[in-house]
PDB file of N, CA, C and O in Angstrom:
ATOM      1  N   UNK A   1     -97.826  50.075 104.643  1.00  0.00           N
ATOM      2  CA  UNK A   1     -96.565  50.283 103.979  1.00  0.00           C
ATOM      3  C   UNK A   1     -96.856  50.669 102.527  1.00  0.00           C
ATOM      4  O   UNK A   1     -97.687  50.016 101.896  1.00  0.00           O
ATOM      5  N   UNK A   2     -96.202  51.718 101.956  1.00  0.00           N
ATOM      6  CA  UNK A   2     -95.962  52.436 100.503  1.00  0.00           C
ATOM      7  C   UNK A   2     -95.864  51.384  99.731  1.00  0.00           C
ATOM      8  O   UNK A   2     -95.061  50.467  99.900  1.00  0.00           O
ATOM      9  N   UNK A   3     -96.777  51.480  98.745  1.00  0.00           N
ATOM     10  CA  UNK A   3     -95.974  50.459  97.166  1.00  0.00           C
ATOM     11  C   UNK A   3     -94.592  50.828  96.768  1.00  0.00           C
ATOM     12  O   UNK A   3     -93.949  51.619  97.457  1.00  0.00           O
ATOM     13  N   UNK A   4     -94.190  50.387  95.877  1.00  0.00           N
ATOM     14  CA  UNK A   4     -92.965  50.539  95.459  1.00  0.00           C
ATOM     15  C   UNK A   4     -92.679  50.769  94.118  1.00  0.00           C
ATOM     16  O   UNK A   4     -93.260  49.753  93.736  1.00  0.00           O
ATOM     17  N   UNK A   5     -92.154  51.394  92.806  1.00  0.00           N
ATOM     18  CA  UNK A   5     -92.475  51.508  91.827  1.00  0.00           C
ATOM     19  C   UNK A   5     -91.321  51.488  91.246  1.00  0.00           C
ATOM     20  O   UNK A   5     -90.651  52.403  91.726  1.00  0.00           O
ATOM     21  N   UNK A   6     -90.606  50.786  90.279  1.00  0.00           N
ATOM     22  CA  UNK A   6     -89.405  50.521  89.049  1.00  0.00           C
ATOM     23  C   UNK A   6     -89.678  50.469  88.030  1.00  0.00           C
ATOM     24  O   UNK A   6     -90.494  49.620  87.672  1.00  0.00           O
ATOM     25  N   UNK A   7     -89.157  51.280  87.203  1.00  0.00           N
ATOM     26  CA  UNK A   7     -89.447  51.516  85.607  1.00  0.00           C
ATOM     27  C   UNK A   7     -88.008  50.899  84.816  1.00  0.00           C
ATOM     28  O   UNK A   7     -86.839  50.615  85.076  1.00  0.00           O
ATOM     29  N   UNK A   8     -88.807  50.910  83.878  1.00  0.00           N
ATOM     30  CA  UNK A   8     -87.351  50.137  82.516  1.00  0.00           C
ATOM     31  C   UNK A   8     -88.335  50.456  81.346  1.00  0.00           C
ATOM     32  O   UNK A   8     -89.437  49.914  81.260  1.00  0.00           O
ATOM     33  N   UNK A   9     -87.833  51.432  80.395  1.00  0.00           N
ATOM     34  CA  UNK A   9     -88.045  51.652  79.280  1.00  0.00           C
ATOM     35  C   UNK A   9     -89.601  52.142  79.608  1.00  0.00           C
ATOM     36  O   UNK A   9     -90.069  52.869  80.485  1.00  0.00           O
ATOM     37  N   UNK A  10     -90.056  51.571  78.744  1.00  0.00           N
ATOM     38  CA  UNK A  10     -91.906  51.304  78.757  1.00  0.00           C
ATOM     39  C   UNK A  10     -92.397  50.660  79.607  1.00  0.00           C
ATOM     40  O   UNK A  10     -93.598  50.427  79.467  1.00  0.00           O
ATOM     41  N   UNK A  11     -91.784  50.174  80.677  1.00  0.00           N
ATOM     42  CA  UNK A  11     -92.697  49.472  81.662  1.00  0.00           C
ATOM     43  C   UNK A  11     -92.671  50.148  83.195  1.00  0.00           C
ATOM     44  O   UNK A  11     -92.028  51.076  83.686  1.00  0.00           O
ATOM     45  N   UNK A  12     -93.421  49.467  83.574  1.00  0.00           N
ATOM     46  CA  UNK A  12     -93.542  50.534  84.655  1.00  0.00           C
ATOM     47  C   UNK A  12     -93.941  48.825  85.673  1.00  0.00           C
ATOM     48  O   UNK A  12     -94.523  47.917  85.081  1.00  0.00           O
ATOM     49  N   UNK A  13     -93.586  48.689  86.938  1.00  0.00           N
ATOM     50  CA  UNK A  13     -93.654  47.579  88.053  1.00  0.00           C
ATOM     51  C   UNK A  13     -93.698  48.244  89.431  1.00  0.00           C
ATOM     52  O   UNK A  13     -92.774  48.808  90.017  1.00  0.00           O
ATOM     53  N   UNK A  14     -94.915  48.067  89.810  1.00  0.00           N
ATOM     54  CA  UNK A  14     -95.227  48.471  91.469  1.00  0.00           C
ATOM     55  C   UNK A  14     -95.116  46.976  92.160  1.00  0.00           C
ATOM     56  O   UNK A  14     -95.521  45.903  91.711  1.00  0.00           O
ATOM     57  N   UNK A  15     -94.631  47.177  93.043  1.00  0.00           N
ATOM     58  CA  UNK A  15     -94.345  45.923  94.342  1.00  0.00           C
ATOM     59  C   UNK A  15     -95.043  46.491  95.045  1.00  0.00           C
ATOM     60  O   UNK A  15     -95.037  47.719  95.135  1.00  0.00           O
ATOM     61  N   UNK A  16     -96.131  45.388  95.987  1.00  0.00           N
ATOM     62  CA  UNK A  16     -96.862  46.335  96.671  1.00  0.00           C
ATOM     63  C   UNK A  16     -97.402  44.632  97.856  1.00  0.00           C
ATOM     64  O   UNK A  16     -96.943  43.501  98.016  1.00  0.00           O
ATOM     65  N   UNK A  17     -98.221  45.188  98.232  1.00  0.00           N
ATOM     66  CA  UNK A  17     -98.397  43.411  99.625  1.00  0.00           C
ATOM     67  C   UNK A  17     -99.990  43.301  99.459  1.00  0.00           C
ATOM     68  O   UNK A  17    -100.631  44.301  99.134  1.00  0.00           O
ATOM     69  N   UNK A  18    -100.604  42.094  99.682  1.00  0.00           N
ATOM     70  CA  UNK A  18    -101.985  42.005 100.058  1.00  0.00           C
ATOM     71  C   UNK A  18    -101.714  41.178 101.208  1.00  0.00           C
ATOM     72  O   UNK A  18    -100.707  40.599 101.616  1.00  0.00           O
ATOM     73  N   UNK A  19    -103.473  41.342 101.808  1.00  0.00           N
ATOM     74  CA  UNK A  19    -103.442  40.443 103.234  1.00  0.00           C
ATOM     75  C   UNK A  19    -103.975  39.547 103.033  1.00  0.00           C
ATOM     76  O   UNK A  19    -105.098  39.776 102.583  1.00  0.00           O
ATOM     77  N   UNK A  20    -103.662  38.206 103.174  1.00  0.00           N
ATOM     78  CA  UNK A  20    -104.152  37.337 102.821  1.00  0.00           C
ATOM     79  C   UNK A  20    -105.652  36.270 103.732  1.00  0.00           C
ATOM     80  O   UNK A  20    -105.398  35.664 104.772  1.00  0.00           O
ATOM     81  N   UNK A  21    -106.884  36.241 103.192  1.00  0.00           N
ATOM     82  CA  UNK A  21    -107.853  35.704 104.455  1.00  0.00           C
ATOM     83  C   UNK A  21    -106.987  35.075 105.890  1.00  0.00           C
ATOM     84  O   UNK A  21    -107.408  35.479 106.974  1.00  0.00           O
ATOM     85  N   UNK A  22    -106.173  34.410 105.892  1.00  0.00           N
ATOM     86  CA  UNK A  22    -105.392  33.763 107.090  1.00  0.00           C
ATOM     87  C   UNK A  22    -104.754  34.947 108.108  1.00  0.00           C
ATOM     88  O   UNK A  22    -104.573  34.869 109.323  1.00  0.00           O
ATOM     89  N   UNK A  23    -104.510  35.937 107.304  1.00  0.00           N
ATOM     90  CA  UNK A  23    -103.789  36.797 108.030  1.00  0.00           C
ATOM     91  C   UNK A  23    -102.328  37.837 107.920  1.00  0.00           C
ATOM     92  O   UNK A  23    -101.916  38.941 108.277  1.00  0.00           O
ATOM     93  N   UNK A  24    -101.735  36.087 106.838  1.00  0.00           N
ATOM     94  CA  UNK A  24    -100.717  36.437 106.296  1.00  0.00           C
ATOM     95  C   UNK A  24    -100.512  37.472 104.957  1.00  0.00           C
ATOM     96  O   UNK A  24    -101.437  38.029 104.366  1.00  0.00           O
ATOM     97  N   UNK A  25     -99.476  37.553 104.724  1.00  0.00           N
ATOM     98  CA  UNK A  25     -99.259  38.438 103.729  1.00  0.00           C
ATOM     99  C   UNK A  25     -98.398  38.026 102.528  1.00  0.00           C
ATOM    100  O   UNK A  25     -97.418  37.302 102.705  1.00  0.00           O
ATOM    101  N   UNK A  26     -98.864  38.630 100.877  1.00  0.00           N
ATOM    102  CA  UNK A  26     -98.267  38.198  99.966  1.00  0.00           C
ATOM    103  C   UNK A  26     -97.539  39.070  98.954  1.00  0.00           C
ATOM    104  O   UNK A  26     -98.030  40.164  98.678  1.00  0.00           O
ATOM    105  N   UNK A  27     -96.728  38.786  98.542  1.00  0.00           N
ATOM    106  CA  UNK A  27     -96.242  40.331  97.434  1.00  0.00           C
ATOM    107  C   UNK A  27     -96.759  39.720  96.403  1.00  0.00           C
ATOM    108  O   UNK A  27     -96.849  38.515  96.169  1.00  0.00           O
ATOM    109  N   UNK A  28     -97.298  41.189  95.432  1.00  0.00           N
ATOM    110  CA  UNK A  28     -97.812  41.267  94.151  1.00  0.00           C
ATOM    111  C   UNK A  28     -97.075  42.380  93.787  1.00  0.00           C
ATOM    112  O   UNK A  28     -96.704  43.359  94.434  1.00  0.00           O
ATOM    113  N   UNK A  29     -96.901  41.978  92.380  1.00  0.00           N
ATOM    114  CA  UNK A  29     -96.475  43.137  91.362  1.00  0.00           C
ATOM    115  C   UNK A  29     -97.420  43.395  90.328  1.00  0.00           C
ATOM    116  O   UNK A  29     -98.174  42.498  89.949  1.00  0.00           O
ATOM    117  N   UNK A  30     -97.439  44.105  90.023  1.00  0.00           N
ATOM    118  CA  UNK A  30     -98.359  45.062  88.940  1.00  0.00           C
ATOM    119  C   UNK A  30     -97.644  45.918  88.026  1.00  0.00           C
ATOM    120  O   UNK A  30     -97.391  47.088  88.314  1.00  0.00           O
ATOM    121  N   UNK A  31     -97.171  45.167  86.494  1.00  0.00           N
ATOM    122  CA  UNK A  31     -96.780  45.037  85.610  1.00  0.00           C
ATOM    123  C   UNK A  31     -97.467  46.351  84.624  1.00  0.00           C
ATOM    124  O   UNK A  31     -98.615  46.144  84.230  1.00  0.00           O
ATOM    125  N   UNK A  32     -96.989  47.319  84.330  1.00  0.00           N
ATOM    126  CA  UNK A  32     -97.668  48.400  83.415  1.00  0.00           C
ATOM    127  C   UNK A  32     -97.280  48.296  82.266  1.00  0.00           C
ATOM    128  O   UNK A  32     -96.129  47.867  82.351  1.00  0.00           O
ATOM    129  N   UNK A  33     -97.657  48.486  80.793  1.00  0.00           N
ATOM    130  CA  UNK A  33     -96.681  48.745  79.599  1.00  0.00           C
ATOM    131  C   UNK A  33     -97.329  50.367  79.628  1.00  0.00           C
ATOM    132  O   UNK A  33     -98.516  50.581  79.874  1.00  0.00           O
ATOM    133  N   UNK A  34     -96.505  51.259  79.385  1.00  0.00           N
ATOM    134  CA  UNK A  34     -96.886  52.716  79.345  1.00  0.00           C
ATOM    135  C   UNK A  34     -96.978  53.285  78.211  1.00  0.00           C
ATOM    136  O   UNK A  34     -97.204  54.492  78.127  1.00  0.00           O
ATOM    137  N   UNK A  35     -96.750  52.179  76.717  1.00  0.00           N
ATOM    138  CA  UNK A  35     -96.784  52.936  75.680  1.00  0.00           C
ATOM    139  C   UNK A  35     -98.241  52.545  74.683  1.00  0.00           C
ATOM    140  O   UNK A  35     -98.726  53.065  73.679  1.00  0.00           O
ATOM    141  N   UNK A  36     -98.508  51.709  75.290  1.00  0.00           N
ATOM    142  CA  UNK A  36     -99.791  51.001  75.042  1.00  0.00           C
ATOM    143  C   UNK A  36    -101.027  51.897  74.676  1.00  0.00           C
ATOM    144  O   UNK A  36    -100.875  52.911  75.358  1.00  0.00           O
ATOM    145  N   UNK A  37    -102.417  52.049  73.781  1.00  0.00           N
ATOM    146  CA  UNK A  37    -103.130  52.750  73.362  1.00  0.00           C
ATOM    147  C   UNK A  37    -104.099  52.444  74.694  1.00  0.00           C
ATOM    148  O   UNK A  37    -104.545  53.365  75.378  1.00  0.00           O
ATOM    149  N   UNK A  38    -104.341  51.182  74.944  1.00  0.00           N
ATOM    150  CA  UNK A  38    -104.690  50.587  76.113  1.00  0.00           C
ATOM    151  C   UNK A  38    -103.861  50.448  77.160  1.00  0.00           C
ATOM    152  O   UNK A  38    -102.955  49.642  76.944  1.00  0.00           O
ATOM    153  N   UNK A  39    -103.853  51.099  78.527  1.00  0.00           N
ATOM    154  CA  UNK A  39    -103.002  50.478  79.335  1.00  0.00           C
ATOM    155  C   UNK A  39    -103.108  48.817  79.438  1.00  0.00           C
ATOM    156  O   UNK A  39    -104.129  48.134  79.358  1.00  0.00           O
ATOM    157  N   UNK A  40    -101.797  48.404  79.630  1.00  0.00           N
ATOM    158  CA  UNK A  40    -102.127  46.773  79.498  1.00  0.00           C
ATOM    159  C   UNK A  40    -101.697  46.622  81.067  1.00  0.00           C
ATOM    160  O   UNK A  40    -101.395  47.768  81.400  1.00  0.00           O
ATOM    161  N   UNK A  41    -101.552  45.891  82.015  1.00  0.00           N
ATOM    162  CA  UNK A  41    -101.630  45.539  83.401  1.00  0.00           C
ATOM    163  C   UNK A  41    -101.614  44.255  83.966  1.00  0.00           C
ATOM    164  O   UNK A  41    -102.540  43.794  84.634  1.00  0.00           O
ATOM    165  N   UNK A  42    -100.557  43.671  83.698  1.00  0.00           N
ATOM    166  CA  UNK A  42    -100.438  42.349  84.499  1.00  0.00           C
ATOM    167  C   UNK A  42    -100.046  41.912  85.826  1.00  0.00           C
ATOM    168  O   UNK A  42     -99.010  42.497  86.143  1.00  0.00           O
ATOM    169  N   UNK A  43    -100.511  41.008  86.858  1.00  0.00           N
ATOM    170  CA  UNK A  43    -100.568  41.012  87.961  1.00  0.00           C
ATOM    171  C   UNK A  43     -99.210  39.553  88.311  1.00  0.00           C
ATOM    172  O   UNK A  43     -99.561  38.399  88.064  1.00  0.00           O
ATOM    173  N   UNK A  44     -98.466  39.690  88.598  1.00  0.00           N
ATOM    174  CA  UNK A  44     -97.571  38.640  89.474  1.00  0.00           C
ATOM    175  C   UNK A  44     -97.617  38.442  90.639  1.00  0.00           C
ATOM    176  O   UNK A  44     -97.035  39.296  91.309  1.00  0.00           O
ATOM    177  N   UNK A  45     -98.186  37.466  91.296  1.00  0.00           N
ATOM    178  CA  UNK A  45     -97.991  37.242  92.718  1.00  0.00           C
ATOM    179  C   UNK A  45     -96.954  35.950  93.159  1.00  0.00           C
ATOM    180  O   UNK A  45     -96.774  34.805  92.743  1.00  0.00           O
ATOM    181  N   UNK A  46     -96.316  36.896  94.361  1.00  0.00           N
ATOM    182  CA  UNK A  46     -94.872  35.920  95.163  1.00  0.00           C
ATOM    183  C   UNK A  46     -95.479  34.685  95.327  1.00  0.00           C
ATOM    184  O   UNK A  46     -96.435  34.523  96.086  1.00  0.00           O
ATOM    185  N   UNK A  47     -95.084  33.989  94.799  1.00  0.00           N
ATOM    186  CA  UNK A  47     -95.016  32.420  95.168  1.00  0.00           C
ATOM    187  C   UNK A  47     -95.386  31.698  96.916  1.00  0.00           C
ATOM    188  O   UNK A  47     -96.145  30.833  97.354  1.00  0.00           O
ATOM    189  N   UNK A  48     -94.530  32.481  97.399  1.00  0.00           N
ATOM    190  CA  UNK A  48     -94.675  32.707  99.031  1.00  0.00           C
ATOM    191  C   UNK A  48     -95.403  33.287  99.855  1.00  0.00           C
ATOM    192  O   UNK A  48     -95.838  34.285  99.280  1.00  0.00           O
ATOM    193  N   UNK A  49     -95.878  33.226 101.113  1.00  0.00           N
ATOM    194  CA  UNK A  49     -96.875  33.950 101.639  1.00  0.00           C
ATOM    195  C   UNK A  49     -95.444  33.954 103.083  1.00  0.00           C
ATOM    196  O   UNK A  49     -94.519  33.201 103.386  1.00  0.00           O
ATOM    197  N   UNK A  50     -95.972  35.190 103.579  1.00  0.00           N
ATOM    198  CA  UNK A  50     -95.107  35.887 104.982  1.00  0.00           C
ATOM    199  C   UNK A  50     -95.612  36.705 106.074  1.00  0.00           C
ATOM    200  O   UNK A  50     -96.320  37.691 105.870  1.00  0.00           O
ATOM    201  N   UNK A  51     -95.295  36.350 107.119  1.00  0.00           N
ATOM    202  CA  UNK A  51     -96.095  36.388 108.306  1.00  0.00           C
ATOM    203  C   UNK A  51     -96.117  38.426 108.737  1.00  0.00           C
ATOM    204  O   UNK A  51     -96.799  39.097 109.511  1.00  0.00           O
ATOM    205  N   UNK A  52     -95.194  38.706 107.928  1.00  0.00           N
ATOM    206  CA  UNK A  52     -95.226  40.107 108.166  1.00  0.00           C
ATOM    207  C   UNK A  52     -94.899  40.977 106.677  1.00  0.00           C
ATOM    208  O   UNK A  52     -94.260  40.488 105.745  1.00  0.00           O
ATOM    209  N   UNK A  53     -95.352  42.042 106.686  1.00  0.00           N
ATOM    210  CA  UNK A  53     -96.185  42.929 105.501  1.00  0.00           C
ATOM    211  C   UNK A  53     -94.593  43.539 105.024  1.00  0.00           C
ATOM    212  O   UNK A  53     -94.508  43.692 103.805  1.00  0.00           O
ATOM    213  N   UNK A  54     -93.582  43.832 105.660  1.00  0.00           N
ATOM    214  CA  UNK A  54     -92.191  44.239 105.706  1.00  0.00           C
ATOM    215  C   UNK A  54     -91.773  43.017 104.801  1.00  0.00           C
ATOM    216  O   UNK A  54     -91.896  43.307 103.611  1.00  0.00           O
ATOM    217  N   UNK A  55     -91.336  41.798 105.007  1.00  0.00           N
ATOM    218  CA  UNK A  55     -91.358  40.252 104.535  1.00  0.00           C
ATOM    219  C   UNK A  55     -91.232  39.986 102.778  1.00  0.00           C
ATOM    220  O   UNK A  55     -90.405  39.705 101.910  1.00  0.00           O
ATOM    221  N   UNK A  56     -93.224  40.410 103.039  1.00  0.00           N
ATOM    222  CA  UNK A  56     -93.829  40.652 101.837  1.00  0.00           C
ATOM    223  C   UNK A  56     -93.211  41.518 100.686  1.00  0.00           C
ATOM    224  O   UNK A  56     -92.819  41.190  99.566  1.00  0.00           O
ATOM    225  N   UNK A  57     -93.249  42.719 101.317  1.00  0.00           N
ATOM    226  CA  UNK A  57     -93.287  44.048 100.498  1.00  0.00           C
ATOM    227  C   UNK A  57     -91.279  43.425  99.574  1.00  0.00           C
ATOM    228  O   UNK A  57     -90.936  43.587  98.403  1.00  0.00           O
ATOM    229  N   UNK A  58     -90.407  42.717 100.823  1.00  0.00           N
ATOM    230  CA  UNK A  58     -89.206  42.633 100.006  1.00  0.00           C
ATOM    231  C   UNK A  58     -89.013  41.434  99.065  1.00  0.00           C
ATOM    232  O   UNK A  58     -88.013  41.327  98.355  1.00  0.00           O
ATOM    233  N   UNK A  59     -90.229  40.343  99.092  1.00  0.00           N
ATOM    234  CA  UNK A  59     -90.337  39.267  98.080  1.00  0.00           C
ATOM    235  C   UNK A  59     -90.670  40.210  97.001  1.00  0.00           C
ATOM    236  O   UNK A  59     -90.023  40.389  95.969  1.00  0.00           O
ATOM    237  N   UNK A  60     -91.773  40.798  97.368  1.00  0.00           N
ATOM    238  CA  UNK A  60     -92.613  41.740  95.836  1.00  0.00           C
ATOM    239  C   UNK A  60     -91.384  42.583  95.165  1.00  0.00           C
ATOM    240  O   UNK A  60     -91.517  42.727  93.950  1.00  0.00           O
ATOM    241  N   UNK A  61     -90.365  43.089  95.661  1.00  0.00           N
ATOM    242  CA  UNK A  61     -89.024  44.310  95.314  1.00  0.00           C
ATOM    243  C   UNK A  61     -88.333  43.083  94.189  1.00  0.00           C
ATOM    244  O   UNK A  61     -88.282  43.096  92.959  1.00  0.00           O
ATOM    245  N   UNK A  62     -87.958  42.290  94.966  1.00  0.00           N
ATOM    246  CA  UNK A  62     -87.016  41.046  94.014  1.00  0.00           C
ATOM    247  C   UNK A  62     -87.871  40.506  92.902  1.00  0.00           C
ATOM    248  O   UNK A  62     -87.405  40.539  91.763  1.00  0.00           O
ATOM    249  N   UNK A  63     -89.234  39.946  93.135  1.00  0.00           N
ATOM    250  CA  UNK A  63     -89.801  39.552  91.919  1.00  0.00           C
ATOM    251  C   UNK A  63     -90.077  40.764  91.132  1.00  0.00           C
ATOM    252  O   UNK A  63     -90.669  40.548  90.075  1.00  0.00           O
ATOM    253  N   UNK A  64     -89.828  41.815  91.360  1.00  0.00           N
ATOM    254  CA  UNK A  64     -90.217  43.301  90.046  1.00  0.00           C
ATOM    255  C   UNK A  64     -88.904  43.375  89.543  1.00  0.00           C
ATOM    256  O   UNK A  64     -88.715  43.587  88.345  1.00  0.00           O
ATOM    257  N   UNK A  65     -87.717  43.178  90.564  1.00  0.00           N
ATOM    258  CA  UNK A  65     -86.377  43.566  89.750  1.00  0.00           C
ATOM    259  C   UNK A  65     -86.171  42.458  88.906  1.00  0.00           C
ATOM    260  O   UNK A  65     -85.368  42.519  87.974  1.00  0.00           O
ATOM    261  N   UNK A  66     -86.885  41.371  89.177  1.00  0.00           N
ATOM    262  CA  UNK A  66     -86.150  39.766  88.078  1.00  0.00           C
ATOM    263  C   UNK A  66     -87.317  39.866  87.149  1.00  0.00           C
ATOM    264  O   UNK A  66     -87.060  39.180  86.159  1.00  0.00           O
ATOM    265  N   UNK A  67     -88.822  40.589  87.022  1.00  0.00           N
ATOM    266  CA  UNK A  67     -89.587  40.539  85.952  1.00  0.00           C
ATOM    267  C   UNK A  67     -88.740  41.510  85.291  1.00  0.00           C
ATOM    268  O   UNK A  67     -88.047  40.955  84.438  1.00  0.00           O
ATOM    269  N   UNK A  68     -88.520  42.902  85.384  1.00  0.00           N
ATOM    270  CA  UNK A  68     -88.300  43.894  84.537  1.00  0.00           C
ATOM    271  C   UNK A  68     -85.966  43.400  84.033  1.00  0.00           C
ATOM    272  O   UNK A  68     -85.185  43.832  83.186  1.00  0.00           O
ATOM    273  N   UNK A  69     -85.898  42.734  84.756  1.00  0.00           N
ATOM    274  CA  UNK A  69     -84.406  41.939  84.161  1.00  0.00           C
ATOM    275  C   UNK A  69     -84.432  41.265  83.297  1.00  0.00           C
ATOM    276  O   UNK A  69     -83.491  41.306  82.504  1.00  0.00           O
ATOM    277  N   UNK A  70     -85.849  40.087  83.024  1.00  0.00           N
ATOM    278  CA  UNK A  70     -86.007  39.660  82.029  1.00  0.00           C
ATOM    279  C   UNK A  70     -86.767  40.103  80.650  1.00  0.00           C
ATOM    280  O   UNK A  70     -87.250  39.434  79.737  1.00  0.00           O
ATOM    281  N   UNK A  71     -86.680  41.382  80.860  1.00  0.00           N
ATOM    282  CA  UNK A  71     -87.472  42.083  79.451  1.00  0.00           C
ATOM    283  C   UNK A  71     -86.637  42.539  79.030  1.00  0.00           C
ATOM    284  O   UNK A  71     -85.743  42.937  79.776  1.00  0.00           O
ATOM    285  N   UNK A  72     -86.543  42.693  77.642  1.00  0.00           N
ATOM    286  CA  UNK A  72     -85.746  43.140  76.874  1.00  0.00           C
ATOM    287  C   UNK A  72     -86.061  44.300  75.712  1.00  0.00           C
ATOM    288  O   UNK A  72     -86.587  44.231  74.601  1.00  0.00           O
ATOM    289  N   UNK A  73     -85.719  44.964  76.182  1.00  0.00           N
ATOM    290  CA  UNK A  73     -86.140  46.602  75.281  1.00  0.00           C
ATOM    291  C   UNK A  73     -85.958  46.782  73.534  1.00  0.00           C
ATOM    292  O   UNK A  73     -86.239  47.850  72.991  1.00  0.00           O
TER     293      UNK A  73
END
């Protein structure tokens, strides 16, 4: 399944899934600032783990829309 990518201002947030050793699956987001001399890149991972990669991928969508909700431009 495709990452997913939402921008706000200068930031840039991919939702995307890993597999986890067990089997299961977890959403991560990957936090960009785009105005940066350095790209800067922070990693959020879902709290939750889910038995299917579909699951995943829509925990990772909600935690990118509530990181980039709480930034303020």
């Amino acid at each position: 399944m495709e990452d997913v990518t939402y921008t706000k201002g200068i930031y840039t947030a991919t939702a995307g899934v890993q597999q986890l050793d067990d089997g299961r699956f977890q959403g991560v987001v990957h936090l960009a600032r785009d105005d940066a001399a350095e790209p800067e890149t922070t990693v959020y991972e879902v709290k939750g783990v889910s038995a299917t990669v579909s699951e995943a991928l829509e925990e990772a969508k909600a935690l990118a829309h509530q990181i980039l909700g709480e930034i303020e431009l």
